[in-house]
C-alpha positions as CSV (number, residue, x, y, z in Angstrom):
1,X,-22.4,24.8,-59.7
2,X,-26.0,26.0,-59.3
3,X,-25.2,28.9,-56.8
4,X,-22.5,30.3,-59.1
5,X,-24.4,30.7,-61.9
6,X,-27.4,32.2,-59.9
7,X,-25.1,34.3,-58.4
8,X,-22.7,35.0,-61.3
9,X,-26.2,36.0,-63.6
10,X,-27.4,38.0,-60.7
11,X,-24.2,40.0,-60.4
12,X,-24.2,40.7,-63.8
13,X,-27.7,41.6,-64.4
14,X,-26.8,44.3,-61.4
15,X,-23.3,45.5,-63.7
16,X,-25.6,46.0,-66.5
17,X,-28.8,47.8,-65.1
18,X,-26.8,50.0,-62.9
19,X,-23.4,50.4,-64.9
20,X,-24.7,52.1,-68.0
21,X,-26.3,55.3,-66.6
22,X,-23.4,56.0,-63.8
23,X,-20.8,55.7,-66.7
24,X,-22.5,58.2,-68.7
25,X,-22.3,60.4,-65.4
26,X,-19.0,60.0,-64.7
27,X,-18.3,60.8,-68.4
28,X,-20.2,64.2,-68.2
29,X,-19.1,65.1,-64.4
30,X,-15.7,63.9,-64.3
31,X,-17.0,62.2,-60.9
32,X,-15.9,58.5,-61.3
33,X,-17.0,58.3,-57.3
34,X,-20.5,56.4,-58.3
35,X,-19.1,54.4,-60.3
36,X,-16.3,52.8,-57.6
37,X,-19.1,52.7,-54.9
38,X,-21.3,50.8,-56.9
39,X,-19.1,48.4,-57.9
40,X,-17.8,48.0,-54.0
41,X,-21.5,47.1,-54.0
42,X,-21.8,44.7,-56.5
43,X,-18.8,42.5,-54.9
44,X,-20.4,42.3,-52.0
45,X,-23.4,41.1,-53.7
46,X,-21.4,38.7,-55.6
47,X,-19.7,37.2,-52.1
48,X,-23.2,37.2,-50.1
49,X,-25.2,35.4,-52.7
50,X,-22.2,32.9,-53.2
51,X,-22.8,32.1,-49.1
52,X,-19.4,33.5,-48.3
53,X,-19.2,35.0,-44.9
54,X,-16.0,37.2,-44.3
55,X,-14.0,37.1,-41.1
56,X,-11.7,40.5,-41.2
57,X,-8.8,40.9,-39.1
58,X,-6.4,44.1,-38.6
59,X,-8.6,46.8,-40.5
60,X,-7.2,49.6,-37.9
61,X,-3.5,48.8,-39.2
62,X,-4.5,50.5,-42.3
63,X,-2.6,54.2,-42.7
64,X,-4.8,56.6,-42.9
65,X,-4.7,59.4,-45.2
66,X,-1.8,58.1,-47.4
67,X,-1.5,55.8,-50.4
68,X,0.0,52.4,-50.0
69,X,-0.1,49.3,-51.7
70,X,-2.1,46.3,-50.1
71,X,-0.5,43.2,-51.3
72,X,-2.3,40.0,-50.7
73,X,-2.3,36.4,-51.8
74,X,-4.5,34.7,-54.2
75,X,-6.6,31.1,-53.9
76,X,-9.9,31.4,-56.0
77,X,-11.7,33.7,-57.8
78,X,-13.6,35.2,-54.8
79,X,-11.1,36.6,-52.8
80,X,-10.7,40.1,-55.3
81,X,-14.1,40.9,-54.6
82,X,-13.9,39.9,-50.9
83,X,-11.3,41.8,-50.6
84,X,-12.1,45.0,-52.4
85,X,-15.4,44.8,-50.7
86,X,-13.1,45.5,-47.3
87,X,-10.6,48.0,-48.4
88,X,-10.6,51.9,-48.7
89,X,-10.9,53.0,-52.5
90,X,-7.9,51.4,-54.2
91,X,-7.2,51.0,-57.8
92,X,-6.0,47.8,-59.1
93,X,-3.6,46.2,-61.5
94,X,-5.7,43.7,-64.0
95,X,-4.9,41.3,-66.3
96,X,-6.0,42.8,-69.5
97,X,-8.7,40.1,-70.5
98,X,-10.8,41.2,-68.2
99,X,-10.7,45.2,-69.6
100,X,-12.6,42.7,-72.5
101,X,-15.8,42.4,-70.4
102,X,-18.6,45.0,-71.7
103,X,-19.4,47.7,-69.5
104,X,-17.1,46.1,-66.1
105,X,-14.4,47.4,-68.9
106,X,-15.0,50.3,-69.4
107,X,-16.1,50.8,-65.6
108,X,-12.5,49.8,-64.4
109,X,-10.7,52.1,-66.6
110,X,-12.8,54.9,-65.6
111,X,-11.9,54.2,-61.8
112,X,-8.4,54.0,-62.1
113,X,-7.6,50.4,-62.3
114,X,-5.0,49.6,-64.9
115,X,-4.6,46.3,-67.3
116,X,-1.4,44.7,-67.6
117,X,-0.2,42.6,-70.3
118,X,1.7,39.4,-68.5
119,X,2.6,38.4,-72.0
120,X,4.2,41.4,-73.3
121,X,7.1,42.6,-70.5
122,X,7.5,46.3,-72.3
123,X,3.9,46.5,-72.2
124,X,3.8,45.4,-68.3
125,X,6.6,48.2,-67.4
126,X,4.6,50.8,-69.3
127,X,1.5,49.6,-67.0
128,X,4.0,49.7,-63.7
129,X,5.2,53.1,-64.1
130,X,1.3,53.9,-64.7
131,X,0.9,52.6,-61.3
132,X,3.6,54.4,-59.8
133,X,2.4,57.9,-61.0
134,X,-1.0,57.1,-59.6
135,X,0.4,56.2,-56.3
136,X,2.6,59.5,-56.3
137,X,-0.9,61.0,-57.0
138,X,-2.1,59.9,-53.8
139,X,-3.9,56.5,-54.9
140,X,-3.8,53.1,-52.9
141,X,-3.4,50.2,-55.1
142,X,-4.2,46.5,-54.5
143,X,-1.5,44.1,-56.2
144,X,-1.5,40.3,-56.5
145,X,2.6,39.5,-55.9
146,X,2.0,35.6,-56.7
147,X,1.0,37.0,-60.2
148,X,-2.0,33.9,-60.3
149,X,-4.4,31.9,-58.0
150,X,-3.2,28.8,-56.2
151,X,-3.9,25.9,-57.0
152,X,-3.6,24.3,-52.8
153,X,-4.0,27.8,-51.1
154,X,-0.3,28.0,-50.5
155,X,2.0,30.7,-51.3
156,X,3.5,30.7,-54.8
157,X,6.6,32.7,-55.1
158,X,6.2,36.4,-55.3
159,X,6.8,37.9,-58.5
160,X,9.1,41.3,-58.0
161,X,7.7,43.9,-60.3
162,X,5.1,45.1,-57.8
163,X,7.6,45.3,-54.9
164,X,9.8,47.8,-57.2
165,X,6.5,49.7,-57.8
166,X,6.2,50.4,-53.9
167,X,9.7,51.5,-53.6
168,X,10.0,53.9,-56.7
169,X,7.0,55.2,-55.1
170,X,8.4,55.4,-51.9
171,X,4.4,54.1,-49.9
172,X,4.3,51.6,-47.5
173,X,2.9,47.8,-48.5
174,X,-0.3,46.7,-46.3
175,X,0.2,42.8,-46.3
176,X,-3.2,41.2,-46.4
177,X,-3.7,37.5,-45.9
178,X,-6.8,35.4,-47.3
179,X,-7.7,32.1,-46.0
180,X,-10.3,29.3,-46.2
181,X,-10.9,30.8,-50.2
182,X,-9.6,27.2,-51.8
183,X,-12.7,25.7,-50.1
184,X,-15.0,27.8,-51.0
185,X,-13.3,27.7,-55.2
186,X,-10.7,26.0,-56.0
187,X,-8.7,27.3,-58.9
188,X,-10.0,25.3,-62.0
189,X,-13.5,24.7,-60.2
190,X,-16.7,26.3,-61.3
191,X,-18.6,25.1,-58.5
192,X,-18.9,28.0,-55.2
193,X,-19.5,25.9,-51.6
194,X,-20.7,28.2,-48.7
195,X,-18.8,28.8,-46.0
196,X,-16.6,31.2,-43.8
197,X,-13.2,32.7,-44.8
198,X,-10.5,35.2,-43.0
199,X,-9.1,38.4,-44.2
200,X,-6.2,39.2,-42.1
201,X,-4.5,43.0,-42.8
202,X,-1.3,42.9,-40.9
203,X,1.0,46.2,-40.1
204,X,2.7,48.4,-42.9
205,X,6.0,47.4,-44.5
206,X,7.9,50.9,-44.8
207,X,9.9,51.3,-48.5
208,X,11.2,54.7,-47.4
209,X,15.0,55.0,-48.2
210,X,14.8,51.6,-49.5
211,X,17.7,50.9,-52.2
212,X,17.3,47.9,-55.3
213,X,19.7,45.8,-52.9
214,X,17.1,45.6,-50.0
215,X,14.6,44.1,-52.3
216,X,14.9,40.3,-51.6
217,X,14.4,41.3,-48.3
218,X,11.4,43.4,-48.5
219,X,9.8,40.5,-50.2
220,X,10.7,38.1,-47.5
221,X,9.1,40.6,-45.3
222,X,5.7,41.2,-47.1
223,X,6.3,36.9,-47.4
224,X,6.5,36.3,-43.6
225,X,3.6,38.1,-42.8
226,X,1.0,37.2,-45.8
227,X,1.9,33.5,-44.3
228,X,1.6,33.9,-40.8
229,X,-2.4,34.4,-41.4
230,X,-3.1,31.4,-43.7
231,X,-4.4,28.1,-41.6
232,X,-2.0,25.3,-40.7
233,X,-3.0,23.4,-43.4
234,X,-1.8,26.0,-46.3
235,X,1.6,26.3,-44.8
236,X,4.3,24.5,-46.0
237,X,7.2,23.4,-43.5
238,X,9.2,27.0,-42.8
239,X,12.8,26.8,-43.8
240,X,14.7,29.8,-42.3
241,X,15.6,32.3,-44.5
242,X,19.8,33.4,-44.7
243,X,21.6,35.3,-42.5
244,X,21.7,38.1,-44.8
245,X,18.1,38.0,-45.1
246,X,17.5,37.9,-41.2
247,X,20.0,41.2,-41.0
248,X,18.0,43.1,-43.7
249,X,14.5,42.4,-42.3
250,X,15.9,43.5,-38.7
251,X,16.6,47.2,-40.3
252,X,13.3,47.4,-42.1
253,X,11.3,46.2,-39.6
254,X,13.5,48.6,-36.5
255,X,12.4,52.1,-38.5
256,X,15.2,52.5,-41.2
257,X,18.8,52.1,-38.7
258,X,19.7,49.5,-40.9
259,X,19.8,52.2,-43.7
260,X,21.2,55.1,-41.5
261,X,24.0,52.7,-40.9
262,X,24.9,51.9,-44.7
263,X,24.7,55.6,-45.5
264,X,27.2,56.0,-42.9
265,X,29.6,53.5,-44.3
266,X,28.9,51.0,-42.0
267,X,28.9,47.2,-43.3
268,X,26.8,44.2,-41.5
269,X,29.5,41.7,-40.3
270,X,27.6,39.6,-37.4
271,X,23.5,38.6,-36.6
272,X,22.3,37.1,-33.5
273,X,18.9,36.8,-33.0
274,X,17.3,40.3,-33.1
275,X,20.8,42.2,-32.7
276,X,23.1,43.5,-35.8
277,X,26.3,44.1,-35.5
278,X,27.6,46.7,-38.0
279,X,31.5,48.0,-38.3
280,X,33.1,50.6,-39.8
281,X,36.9,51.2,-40.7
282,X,37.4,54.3,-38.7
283,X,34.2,55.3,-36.9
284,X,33.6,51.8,-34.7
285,X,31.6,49.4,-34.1
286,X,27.2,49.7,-33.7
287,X,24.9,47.5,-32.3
288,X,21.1,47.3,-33.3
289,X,18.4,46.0,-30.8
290,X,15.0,44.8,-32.0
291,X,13.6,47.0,-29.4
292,X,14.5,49.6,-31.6
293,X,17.7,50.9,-29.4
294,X,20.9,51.2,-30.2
295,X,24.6,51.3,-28.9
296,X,27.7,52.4,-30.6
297,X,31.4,52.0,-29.7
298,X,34.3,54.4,-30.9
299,X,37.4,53.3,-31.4
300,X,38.5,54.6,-28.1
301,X,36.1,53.0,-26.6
302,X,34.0,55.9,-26.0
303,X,30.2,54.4,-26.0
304,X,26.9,56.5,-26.9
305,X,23.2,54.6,-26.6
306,X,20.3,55.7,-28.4
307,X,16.6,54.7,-29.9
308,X,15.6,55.2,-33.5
309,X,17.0,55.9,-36.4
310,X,17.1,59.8,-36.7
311,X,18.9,60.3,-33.5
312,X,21.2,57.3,-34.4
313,X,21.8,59.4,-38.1
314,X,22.6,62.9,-36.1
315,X,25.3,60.8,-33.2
316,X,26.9,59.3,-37.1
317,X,27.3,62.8,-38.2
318,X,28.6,64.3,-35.3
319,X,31.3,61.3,-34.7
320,X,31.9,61.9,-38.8
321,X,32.6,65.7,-38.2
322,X,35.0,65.0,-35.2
323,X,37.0,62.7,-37.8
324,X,37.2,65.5,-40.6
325,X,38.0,68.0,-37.8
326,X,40.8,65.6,-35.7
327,X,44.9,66.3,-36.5
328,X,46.2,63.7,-39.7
């Protein structure tokens, strides 16, 4: 209890001797640069005089260059600044309490990051289509998919209005795992206990082409991979997701086949481990490796092989263009 209100006081004693004059500055320059930087500093000040020591995993999956959103899970009141402290600039979606803090406030708004209302739905649209713009701007967000901190450190179900964010944007989601944070605060605790923790970034989940129907399964994929980096003991027992699920993750994850192959009229009719069978009424039948390969069979028989999804997309449009050409 001690140490978090040394360091709490001490964090906030930095906001407020440092936060009022860069403010002013970004108000005359425009340059809200500072004012980011600084606070970057003042999280890691907040995690190093709590006794946290960070772990980091995966930092080189990060795009570079590009906006995405990093979407990671939440288990104590540590892990934002832990992982801001980590990340690229990013801008990030608040709950609007917190806008109610002097100066931090006014600090956030001027760096991007945007409140949302979690009691007022028309008010939480306006703040995701905000979001959206800033992505299409070329701004990384982070966003919090459980919506709140967990109680145990497990995964609470992901809420859905971040994941359409992503795809209206069309940027790919950085899954980022924390773990060990429920020992260090547990939600409801005031108390901060010393230790280590692990940030684990894992690879980029594509949205690219990405329809409202593939949503569920883009959810289960950002799922699978925030949980694969939390310890054994904030797992639950894994219960295998559908069929349908399995099918839909194997296109995202194999570079966007799955959505050549719907675009071409194709419909999923078998799975089997890592390959999909698709069919289509006149064109055939097409099978999708997890190796990223391909193999498709006309109805003569004729079969073509392949890897990846734009040479799969040109073979559809040729075998499409000999059916529009061939005799009634």
């Amino acid at each position: 209890m001690i140490r978090a209100l040394f360091a709490t006081c001490l964090t906030f004693a930095y906001v407020l001797l440092i936060g009022p004059p860069l403010l002013v500055y970004a108000l005359l320059s425009g340059n809200a640069r500072p004012v980011y930087r600084v606070g970057v500093w003042g999280c890691k000040l907040g995690v190093w005089l709590a006794g946290v020591r960070l772990e980091v995993h995966g930092l080189g999956k990060i795009p570079p260059a590009r906006a995405v959103v990093f979407m990671a899970n939440h288990q104590s009141n540590v892990d934002p600044p832990a992982v801001i402290s980590i990340l690229p600039p990013i801008r990030v979606l608040v709950r609007k309490e917190i806008f109610r803090v002097p100066i931090l406030g006014r600090a956030m708004r001027r760096v991007g990051f945007i409140p949302v209302d979690r009691q007022n739905r028309e008010r939480a649209l306006r703040a995701l289509d905000e979001a959206v713009e800033s992505l299409q701007k070329g701004h990384s967000f982070l966003a919090y998919p459980e919506g709140t901190r967990s109680p145990d450190g497990r995964l609470l179900p992901f809420k859905k209005g971040v994941f359409v964010m992503a795809m209206r944007a069309q940027v790919p989601i950085v899954p980022v795992t924390v773990s060990g944070f429920t020992k260090i605060m547990r939600k409801g605790e005031r108390a901060v206990h010393p230790g280590v923790v692990r940030i684990t970034v894992h690879d980029p989940v594509p949205t690219a082409g990405l329809l409202s129907e593939d949503r569920e399964v883009l959810i289960e994929r950002v799922r699978r991979a925030i949980y694969s980096g939390l310890g054994d003991y904030e797992k639950y027992p894994e219960t295998p997701p559908p069929a349908e699920v399995m099918a839909g993750l194997h296109g995202i994850a194999s570079g966007g086949r799955h959505e050549v192959a719907l675009r071409h009229g194709f419909r999923r009719s078998d799975v089997d481990g890592e390959t999909v069978l698709y069919e289509h009424p006149r064109l055939g039948c097409l099978h999708t490796f997890g190796d990223g390969s391909w193999r498709f069979v006309a109805p003569d028989g004729a079969e073509a092989f392949g890897t990846g999804s734009r040479e799969l997309g040109d073979h559809l449009a040729q075998c499409e263009g000999k059916l529009r050409r061939a005799p009634p």
